[in-house]
OpenMM code with the backbone's topology and positions (N, CA, C; nanometers):
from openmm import Vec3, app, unit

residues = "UNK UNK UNK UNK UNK UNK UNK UNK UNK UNK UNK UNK UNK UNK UNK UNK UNK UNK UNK UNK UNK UNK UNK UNK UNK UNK UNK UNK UNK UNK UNK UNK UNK UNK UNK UNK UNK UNK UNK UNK UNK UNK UNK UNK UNK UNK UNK UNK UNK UNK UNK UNK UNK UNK UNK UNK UNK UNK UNK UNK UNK UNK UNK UNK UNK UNK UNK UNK UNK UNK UNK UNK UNK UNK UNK UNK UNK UNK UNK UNK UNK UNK UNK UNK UNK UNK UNK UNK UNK UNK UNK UNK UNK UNK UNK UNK UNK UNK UNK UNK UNK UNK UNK UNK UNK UNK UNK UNK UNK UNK UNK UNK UNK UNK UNK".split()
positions = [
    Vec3(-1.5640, -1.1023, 1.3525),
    Vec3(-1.5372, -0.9738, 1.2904),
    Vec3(-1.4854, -0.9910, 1.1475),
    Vec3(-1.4228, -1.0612, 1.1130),
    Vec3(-1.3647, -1.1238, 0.9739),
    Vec3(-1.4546, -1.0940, 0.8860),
    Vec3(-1.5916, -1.2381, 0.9015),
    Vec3(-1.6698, -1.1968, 0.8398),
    Vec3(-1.7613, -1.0754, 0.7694),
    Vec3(-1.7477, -1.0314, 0.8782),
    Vec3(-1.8319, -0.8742, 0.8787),
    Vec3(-1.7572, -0.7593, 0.8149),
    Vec3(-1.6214, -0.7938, 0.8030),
    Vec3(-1.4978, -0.7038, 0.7061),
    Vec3(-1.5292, -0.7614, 0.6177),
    Vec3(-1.5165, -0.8858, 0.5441),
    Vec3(-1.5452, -0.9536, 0.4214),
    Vec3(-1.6752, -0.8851, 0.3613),
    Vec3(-1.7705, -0.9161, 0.4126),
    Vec3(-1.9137, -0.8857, 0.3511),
    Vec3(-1.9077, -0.7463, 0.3527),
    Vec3(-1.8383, -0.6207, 0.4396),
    Vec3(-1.8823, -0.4572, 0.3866),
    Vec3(-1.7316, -0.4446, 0.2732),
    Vec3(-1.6246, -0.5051, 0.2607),
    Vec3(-1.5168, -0.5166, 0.1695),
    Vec3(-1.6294, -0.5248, -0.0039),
    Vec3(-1.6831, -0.6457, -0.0379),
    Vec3(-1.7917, -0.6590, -0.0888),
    Vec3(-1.8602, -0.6179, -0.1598),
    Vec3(-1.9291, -0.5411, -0.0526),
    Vec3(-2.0599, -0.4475, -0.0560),
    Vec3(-2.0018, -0.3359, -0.0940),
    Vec3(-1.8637, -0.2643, -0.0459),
    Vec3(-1.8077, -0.1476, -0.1215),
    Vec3(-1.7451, -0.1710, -0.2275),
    Vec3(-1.6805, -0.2988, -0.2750),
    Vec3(-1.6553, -0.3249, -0.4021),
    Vec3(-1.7508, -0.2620, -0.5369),
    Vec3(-1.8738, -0.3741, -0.4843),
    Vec3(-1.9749, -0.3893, -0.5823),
    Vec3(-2.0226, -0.2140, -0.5823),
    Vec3(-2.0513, -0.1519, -0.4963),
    Vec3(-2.0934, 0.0219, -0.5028),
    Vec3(-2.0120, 0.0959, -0.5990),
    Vec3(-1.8666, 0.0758, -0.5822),
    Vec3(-1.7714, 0.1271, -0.6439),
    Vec3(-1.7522, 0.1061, -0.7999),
    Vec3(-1.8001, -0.0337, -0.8275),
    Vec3(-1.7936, -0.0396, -0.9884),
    Vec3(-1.6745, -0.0851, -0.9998),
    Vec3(-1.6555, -0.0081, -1.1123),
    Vec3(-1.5232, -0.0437, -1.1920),
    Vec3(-1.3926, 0.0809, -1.1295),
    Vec3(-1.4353, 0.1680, -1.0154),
    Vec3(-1.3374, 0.3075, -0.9754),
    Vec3(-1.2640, 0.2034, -0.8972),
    Vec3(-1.1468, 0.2791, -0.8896),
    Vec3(-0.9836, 0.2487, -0.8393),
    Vec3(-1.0697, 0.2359, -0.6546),
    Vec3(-0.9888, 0.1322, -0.6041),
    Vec3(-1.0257, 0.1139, -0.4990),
    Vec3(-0.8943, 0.0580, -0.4230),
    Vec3(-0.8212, 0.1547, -0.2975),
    Vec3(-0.7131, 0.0757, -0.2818),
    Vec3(-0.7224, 0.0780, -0.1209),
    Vec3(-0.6403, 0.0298, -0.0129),
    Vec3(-0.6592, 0.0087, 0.0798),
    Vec3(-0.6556, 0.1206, 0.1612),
    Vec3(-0.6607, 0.2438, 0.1445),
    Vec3(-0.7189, 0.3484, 0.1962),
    Vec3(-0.8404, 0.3910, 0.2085),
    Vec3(-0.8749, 0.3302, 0.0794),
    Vec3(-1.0339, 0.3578, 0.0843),
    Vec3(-1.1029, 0.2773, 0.1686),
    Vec3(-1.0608, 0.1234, 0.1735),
    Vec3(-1.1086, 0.0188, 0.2188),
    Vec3(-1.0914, 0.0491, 0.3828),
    Vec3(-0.9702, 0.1346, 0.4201),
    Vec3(-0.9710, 0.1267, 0.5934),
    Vec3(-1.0401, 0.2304, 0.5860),
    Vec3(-1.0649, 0.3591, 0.5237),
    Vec3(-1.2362, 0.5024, 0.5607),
    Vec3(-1.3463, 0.4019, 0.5898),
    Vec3(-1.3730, 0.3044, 0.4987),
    Vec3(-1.5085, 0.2575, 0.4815),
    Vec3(-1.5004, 0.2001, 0.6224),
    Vec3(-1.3857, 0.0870, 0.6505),
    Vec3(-1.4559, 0.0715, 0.7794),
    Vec3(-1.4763, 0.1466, 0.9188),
    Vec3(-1.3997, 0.2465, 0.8916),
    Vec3(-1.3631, 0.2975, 1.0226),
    Vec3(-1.5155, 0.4154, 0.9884),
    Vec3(-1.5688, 0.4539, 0.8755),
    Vec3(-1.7070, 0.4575, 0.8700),
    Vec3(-1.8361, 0.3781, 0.9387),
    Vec3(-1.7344, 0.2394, 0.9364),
    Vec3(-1.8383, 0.0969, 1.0067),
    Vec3(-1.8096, 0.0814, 1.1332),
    Vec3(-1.7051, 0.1671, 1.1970),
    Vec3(-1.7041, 0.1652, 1.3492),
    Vec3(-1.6254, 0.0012, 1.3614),
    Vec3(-1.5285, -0.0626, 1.2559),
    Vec3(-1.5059, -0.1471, 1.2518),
    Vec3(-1.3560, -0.0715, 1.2867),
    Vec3(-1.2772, -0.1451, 1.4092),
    Vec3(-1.1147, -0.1701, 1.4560),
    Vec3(-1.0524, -0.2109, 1.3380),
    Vec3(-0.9418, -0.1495, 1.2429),
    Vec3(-0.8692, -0.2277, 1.1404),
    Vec3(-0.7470, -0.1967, 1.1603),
    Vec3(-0.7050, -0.1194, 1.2731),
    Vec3(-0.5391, -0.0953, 1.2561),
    Vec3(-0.4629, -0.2665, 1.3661),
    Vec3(-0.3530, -0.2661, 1.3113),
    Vec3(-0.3093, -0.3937, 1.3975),
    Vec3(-0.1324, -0.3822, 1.3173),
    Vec3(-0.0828, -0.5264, 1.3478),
    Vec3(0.0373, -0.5080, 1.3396),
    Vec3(0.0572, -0.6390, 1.2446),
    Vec3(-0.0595, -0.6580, 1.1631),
    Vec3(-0.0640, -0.7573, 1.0483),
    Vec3(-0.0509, -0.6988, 0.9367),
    Vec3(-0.0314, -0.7729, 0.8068),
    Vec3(0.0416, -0.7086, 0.6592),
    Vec3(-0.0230, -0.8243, 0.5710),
    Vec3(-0.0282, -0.7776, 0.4461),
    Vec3(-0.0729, -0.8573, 0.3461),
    Vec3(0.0543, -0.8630, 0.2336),
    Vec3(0.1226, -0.9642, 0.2339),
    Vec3(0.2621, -0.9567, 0.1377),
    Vec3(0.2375, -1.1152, 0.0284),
    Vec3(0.3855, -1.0822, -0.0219),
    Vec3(0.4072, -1.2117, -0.0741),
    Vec3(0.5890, -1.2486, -0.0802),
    Vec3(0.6029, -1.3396, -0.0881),
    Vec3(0.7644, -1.3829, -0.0755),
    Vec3(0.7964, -1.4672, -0.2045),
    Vec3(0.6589, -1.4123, -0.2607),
    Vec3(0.7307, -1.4589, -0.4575),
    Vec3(0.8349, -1.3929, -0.4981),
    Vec3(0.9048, -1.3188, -0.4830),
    Vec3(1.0108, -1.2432, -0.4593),
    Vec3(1.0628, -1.1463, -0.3867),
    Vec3(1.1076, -1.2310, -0.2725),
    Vec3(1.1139, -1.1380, -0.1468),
    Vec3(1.0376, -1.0651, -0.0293),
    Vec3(1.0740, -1.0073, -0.0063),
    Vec3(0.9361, -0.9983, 0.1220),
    Vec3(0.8742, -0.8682, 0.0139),
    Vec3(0.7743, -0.8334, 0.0034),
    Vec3(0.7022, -0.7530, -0.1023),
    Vec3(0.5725, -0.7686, -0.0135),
    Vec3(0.5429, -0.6269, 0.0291),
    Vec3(0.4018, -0.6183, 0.1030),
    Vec3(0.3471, -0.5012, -0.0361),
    Vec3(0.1743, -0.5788, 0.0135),
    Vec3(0.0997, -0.4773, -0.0150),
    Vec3(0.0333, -0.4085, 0.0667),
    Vec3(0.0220, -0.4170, 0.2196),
    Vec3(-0.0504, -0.3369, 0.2874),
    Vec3(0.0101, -0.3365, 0.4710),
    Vec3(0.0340, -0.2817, 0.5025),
    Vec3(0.0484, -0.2774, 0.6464),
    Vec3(-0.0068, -0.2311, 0.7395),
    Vec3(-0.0368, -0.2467, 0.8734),
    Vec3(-0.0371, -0.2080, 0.9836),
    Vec3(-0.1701, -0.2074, 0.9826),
    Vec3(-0.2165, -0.3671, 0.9617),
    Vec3(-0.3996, -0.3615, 0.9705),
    Vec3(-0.3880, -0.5172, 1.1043),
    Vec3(-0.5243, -0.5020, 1.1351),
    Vec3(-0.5930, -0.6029, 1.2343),
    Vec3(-0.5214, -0.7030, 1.1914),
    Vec3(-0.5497, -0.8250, 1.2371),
    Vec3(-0.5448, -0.9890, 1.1707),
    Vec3(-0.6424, -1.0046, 1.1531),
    Vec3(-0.8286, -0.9708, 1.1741),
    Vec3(-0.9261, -0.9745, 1.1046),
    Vec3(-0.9286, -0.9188, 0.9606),
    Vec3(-0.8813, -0.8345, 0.9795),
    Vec3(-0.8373, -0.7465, 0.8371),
    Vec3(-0.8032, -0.7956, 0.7308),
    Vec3(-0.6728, -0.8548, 0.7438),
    Vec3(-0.5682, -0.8954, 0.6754),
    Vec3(-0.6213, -1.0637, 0.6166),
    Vec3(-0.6710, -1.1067, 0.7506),
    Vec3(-0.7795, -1.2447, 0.7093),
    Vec3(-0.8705, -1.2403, 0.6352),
    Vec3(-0.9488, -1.1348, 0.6660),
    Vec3(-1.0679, -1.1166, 0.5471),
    Vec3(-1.0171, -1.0768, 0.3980),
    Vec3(-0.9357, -1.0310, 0.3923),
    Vec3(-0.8519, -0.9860, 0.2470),
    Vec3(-0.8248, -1.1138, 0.1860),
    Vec3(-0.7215, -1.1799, 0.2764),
    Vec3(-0.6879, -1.3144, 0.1787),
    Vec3(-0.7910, -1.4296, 0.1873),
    Vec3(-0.9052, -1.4619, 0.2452),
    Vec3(-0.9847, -1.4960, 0.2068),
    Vec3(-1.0105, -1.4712, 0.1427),
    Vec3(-1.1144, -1.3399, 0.0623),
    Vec3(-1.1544, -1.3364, -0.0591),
    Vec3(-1.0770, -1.3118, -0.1535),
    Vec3(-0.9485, -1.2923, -0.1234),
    Vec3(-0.8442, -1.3071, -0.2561),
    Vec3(-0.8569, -1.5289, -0.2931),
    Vec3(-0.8339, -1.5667, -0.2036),
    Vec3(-0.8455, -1.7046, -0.2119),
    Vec3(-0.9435, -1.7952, -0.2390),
    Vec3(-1.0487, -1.7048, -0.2173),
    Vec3(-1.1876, -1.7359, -0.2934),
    Vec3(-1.2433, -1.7183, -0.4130),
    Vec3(-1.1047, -1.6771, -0.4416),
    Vec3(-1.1432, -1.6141, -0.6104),
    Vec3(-1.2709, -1.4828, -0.6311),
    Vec3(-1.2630, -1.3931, -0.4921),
    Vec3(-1.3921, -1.3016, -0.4830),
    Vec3(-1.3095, -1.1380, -0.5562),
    Vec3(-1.1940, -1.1733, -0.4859),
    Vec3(-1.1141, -1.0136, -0.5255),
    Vec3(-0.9904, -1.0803, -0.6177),
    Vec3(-0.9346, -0.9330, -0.6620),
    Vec3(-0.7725, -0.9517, -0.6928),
    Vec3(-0.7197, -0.8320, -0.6378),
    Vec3(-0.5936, -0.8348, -0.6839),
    Vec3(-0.4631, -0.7202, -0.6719),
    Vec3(-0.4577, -0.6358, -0.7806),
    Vec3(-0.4464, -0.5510, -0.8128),
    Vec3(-0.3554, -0.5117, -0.9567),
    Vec3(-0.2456, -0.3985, -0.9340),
    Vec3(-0.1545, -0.4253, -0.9687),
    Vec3(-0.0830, -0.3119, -0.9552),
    Vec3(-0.0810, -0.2071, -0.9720),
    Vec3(-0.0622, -0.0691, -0.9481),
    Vec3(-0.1121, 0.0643, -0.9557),
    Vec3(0.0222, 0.1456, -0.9051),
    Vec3(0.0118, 0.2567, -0.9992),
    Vec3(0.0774, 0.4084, -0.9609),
    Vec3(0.0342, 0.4476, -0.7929),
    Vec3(0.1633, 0.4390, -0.7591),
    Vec3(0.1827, 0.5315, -0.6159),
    Vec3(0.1005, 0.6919, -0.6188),
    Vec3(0.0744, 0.6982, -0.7243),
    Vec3(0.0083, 0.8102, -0.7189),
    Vec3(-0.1243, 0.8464, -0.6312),
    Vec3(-0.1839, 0.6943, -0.6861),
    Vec3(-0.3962, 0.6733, -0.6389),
    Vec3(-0.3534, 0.6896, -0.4122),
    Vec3(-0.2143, 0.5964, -0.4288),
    Vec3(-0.2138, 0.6337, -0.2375),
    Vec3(-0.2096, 0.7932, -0.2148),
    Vec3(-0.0747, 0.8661, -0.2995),
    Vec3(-0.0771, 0.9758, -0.2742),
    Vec3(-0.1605, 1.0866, -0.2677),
    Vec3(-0.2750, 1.0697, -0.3457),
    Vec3(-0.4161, 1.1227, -0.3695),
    Vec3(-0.4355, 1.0953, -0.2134),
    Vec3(-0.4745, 0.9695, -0.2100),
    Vec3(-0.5581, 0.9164, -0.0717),
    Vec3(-0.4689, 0.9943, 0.0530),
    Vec3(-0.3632, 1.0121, 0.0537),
    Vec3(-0.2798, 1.0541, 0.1637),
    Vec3(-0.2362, 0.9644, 0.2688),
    Vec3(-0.2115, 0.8314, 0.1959),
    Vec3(-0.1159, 0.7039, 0.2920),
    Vec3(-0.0264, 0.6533, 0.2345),
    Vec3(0.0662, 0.6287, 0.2271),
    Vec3(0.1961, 0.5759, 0.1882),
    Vec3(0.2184, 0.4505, 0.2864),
    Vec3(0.3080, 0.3590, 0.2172),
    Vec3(0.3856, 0.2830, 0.2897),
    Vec3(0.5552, 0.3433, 0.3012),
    Vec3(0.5963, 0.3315, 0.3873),
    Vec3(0.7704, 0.4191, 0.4132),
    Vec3(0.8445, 0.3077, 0.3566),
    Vec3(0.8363, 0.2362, 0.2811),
    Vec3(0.9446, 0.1238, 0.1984),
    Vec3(0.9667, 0.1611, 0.0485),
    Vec3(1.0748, 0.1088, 0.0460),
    Vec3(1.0904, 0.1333, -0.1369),
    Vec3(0.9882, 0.0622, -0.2277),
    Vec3(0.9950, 0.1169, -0.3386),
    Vec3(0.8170, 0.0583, -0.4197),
    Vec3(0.9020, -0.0284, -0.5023),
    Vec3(0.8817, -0.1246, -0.5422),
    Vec3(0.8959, -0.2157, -0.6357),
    Vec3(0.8552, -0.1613, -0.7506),
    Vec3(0.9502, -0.1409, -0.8188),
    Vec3(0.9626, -0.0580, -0.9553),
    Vec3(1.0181, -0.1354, -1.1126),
    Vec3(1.0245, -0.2818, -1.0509),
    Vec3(1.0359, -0.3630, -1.1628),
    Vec3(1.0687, -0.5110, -1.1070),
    Vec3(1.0265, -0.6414, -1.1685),
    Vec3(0.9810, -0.7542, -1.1652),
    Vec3(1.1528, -0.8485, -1.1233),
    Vec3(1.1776, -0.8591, -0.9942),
    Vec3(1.3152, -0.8821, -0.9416),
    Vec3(1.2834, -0.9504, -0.8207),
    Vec3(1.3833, -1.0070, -0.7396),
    Vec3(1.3518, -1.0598, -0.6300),
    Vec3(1.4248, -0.9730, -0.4917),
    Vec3(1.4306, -0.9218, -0.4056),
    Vec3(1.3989, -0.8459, -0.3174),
    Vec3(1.4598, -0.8947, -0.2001),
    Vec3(1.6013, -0.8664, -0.1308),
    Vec3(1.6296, -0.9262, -0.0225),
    Vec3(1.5539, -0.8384, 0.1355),
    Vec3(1.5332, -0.7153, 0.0899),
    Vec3(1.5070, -0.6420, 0.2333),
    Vec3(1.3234, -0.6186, 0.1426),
    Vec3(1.2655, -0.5662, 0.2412),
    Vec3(1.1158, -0.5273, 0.2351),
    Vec3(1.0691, -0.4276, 0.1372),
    Vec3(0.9517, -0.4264, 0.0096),
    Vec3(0.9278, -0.3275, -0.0621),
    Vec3(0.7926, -0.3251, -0.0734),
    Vec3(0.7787, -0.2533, -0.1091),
    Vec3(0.5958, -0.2130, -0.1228),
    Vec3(0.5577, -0.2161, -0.2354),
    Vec3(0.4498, -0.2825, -0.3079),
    Vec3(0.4200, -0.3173, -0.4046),
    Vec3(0.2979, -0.2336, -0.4107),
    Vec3(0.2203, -0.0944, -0.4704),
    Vec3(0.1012, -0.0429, -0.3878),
    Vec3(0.0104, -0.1016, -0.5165),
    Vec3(-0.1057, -0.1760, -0.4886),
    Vec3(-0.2265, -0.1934, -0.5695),
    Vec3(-0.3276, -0.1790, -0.5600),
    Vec3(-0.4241, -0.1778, -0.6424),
    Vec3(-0.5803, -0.1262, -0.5980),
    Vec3(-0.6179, -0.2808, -0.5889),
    Vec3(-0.7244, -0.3177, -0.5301),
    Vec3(-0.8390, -0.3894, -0.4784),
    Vec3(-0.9643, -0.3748, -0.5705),
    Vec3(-0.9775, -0.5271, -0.6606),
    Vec3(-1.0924, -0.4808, -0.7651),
    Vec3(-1.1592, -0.6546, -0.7170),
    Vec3(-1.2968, -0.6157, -0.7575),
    Vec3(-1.3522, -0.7703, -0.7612),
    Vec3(-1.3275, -0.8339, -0.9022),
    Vec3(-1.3641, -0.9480, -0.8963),
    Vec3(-1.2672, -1.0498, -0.9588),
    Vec3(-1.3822, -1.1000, -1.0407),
] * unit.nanometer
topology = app.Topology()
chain = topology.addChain("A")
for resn in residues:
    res = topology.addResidue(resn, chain)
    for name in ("N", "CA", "C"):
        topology.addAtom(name, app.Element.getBySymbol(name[0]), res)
């Protein structure tokens, strides 16, 4: 299943262009694909502190993400809480609102662009 998240991740990249693409969009598309993505896996980093960017997806999910982040296929970029609020998903953590290190959990929200 990994795979098969990787390659329509991808395929909606490349459709999308250069438009804001953040992990809301990315869980419609699959759940468009009849693809399972909710789970109790997260995509973070502990470069300063626990700092997630995404929660409450599969471990296929979350695998296929950092694969092609690690493949040099995607990146991150940081983005206005706004593009989630549009989308209508939030993470319930405080947003990381400037470049610090982080003892309890914050949400960092970014769009998903190919690389």
């Amino acid at each position: 299943m990994k795979n098969k998240i990787k390659e329509l991740v991808l395929t909606f990249l490349k459709d999308h262009g250069k438009n804001v693409i953040d992990f809301v969009d990315i869980e419609r598309m699959l759940e468009e694909n009849d693809i399972d993505f909710k789970g109790d896996s997260a995509i973070h980093t502990r470069n300063y502190g626990p700092i997630y960017f995404w929660l409450g997806m599969s471990q296929d999910f979350a695998d296929a993400i950092i694969e092609l982040k690690n493949e040099g296929k995607i990146e991150f970029k940081a983005c206005d809480i706004g593009i989630y609020l549009i989308n209508g998903k939030i993470l319930k953590l405080p947003l990381v609102e400037k470049k610090q290190t982080f003892k309890n959990p914050h949400w960092l929200p970014v769009r998903v662009k190919l690389k």
